[in-house]
N, C-alpha and C positions, 0 to 999 in steps of 0.2 A: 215924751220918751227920752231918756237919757243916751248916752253914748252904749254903754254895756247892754242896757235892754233893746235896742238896734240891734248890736251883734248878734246876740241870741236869738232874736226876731226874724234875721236875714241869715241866718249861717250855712242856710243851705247854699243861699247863692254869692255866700260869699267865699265859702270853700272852692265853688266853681271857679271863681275867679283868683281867689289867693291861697289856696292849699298850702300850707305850711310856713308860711310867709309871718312874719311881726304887723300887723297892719296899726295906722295910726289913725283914731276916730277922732274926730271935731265937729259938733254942730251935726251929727246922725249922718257923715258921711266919710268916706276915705280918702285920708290927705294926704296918706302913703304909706306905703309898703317895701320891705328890709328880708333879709335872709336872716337876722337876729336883731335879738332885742337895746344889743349897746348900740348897734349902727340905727333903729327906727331911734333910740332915744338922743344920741347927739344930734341926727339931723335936724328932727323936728325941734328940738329946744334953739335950734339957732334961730327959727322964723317965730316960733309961737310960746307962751308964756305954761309955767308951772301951774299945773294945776286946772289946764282949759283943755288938755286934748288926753284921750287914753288907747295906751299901748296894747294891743291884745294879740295872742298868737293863736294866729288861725288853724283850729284843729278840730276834728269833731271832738262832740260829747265825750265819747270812748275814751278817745286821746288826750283828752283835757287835762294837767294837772293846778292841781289848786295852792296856791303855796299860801299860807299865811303867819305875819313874823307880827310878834304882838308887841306891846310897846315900851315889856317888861323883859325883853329877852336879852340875853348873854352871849356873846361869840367869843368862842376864845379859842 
């Protein structure tokens, strides 16, 4: 099982425990938890590498939003 399919696995009881919170997965379990996503992402990049841990903000289903930026996108 992956880090994300954990989350969705366990989100009832992770809600319980981290309601609204940034949490940060590594190896199927919580290595910490943030009030936003810039603060879970500098802390943990200071201990652990790109690419080995993932961010996910805990909310339910309902609340979820899905953002997807593709590889071909433009900002301006």
């Amino acid at each position: 099982m992956d880090n994300y399919n954990y989350f969705k696995s366990n989100l009832a009881e992770l809600l319980g425990r981290y309601s609204n919170q940034y949490i940060v997965l590594k190896n199927e379990s919580v290595i910490g938890y943030y009030e936003n996503f810039d603060k879970a992402f500098e802390n943990t990049i200071k201990k652990e590498a790109l690419g080995t841990f993932l961010i996910q903000h805990c909310v339910s289903e309902e609340d979820d939003v899905v953002t997807f930026v593709s590889s071909n996108a433009i900002f301006a």
